[in-house]
DRENDO-508813 format. One record per residue (C-alpha): x, y, z; chain. Coordinates in Angstrom, 3 decimals. Each point is the difference from the previous one (the first is absolute). Last residue first. Layout:
          X          Y          Z   kette
          X          Y          Z       A
...
REM end
This chain:
          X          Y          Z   kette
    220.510    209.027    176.332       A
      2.575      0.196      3.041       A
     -1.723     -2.194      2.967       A
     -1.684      1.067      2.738       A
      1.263     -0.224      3.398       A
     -2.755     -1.571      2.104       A
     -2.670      2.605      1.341       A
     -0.650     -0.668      3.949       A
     -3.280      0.837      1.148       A
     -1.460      2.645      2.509       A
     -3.732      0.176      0.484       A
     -0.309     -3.396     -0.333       A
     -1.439     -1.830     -2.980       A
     -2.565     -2.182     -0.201       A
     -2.255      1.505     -2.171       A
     -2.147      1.215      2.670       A
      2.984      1.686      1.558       A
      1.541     -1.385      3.169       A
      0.892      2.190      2.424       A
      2.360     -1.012      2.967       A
      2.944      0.424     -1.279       A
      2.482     -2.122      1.547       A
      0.952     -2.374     -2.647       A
      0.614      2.829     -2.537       A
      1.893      2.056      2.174       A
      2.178     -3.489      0.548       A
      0.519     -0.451     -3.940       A
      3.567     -0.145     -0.172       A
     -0.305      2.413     -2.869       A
      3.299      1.549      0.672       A
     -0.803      3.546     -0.338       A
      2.598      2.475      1.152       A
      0.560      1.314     -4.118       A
     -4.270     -0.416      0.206       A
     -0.848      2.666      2.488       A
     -2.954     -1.252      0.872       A
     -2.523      2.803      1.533       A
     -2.563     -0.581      3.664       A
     -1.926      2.334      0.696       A
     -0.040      2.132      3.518       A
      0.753      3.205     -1.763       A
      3.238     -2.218     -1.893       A
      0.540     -3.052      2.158       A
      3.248     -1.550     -1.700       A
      0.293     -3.703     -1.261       A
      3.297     -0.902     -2.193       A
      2.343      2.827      2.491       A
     -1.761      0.367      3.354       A
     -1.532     -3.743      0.276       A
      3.016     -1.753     -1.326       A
     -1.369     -3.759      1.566       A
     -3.435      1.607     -1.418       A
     -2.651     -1.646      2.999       A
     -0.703      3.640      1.251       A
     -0.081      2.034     -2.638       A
     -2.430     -2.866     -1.371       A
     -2.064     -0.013      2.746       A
     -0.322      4.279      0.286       A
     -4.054      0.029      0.382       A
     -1.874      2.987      0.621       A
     -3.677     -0.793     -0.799       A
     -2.210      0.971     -3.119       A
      2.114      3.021     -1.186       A
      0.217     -1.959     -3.679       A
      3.418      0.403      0.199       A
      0.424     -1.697      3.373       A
     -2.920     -2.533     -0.917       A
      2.526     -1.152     -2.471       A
     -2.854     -0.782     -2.713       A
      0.118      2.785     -2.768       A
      3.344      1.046      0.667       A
      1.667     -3.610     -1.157       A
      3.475     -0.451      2.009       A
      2.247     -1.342     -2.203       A
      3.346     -2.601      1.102       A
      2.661      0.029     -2.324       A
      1.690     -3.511     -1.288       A
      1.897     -2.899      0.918       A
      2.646      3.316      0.355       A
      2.623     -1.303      2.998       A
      3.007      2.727      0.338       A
     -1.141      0.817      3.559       A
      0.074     -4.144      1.060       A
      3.936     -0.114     -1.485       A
      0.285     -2.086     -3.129       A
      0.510     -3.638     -0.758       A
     -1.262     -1.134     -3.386       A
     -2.985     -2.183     -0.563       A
      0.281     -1.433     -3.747       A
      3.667     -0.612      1.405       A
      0.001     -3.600     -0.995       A
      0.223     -2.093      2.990       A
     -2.408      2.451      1.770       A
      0.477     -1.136      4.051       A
      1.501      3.611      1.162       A
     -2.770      1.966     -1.853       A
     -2.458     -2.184      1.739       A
      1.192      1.362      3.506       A
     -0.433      3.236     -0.997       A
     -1.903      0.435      3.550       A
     -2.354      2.844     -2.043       A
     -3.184     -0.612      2.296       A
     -1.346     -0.182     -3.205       A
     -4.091     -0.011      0.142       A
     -2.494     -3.337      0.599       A
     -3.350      0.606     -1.255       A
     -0.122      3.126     -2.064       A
      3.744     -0.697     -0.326       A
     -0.276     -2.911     -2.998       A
      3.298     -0.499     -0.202       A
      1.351     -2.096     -2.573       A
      2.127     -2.681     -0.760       A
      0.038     -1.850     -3.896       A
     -0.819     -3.496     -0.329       A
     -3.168      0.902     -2.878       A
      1.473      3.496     -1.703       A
     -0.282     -2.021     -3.076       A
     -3.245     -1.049      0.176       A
     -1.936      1.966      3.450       A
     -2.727     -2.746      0.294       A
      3.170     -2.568      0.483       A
      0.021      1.827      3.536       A
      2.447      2.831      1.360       A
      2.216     -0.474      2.515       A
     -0.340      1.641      3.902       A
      1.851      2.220      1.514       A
     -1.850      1.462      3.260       A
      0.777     -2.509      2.409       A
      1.665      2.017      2.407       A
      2.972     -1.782      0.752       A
      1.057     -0.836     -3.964       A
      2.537     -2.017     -0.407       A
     -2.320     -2.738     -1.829       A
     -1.573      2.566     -2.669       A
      2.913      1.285     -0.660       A
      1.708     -3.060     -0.631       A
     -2.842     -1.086     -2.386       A
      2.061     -1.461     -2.438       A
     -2.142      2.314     -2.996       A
      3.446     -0.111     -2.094       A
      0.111      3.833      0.205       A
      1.922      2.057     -2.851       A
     -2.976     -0.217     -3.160       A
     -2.294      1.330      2.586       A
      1.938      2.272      1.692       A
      1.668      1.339     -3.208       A
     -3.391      1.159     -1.480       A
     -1.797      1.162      3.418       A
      3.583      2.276      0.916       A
      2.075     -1.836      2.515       A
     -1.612     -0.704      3.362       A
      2.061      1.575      2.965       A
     -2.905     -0.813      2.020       A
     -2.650     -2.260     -0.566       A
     -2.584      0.107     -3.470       A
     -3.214      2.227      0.686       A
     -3.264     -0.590     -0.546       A
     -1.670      2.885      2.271       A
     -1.727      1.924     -3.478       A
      0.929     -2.330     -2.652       A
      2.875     -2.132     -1.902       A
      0.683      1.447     -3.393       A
     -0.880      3.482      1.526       A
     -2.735      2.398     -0.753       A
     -1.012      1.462      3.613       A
     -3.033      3.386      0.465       A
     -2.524     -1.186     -2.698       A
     -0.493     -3.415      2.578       A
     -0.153      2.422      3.153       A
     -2.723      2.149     -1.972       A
     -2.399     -3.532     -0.780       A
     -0.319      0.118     -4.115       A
     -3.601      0.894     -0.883       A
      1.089      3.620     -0.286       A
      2.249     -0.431     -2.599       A
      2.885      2.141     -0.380       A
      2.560     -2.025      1.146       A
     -1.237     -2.668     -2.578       A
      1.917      1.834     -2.801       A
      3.570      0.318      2.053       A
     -0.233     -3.413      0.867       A
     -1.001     -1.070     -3.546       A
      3.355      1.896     -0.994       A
      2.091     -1.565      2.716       A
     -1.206     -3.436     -1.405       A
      0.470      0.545     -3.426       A
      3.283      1.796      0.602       A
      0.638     -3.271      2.111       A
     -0.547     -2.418     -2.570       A
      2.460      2.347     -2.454       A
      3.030     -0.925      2.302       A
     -1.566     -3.561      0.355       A
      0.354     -0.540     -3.459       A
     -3.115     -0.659     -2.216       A
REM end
C-alpha cells in the first residue's frame, strides 16, 4: 500500500471514529499525521518533504533559547531525529532562530506573521468562556497577534486561522485542562493532502 492510499485509510477511519461516542471530543476534533500540540518548528516544509529534507543534526534543537524543540525518540521509527514542538509544555516564542541554523532549508526563513505550524482551536464545550462558567480572555491575551489570529467575539475567544501561527502560547496559557488531557484551546497541525 502507498502512502498516498495509507492516508485515505487513515483520513477515512478518522472520519468513521468521529462519530463514536467512546472517542474523547478533543481527540474526534484533530486528525493530523503528527497530533493535537505536536508540531514541527517554524517555516517547516510540508510533513512529507520535511521529513525526507531534514538530516535530524539537531541544530534546531541546539539554537533554540527557549527550549521548546526537542527530537523525536527511536519509538517514533522514521520520524526518530526529527525536531518538534511539543507547545502544551513549552510554546514558540517564534525567535526564528532555528530557521537561520537549517543546513538544508527543511526550516525556511519567513517573517513571524507569515508562520502557519498550524491553527490554534478553541473547544466550546470546555473554554469556561463559552461555557459561561467564568470570564476568562488568557489566550486573547497571550496570542502575539491578539486582535487579528485571536479576537474576543461577545467576550469569547474565535481563531481566525489565515492570522494563526500555531505558536502554541494560547495553548500554554490556558488554564483548563480537560479530563482527557487536552486544553481548552489546542493547536491543530497542518494536515496533509489525502
Amino acid at each position: 500500500m502507498d502512502r498516498r492510499t495509507l492516508l485515505k485509510v487513515a483520513a477515512a477511519a478518522s472520519a468513521a471514529l468521529a462519530g463514536s461516542p467512546g472517542i474523547p471530543l478533543a481527540s474526534r476534533l484533530f486528525t493530523s499525521p503528527l497530533g493535537v500540540n505536536l508540531l514541527r518548528p517554524p517555516g517547516a516544509l510540508a510533513e512529507d518533504r520535511f521529513t525526507s529534507t531534514c538530516i535530524r543534526c539537531g541544530r534546531c534543537v541546539e539554537i533554540c533559547p527557549y527550549h521548546c524543540i526537542a527530537m523525536l525518540d527511536l519509538r517514533h521509527g522514521l520520524n526518530a531525529g526529527t525536531p518538534l514542538i511539543q507547545v502544551q509544555n513549552i510554546p514558540c516564542f517564534l525567535c526564528m532562530k532555528c530557521v537561520h541554523v537549517c543546513p538544508t532549508g527543511a526550516l525556511q526563513p519567513l517573517p513571524q506573521s507569515a508562520v502557519r505550524m498550524g491553527t490554534a482551536v478553541v473547544n466550546q464545550f470546555t473554554c469556561i468562556s463559552w461555557i459561561g462558567t467564568a470570564l476568562c480572555r488568557t489566550c486573547f491575551d497571550k496570542c502575539p497577534f491578539k486582535g487579528s489570529a485571536i479576537t474576543l467575539e461577545e467576550l469569547k475567544p474565535v481563531v481566525h486561522a489565515a492570522h494563526c501561527t500555531g505558536c502554541g502560547l494560547c495553548t500554554y496559557a490556558c488554564p483548563v485542562t480537560a479530563p482527557d488531557g487536552f486544553k481548552a484551546v489546542n493547536v491543530q497541525p497542518p494536515l496533509e493532502e489525502v
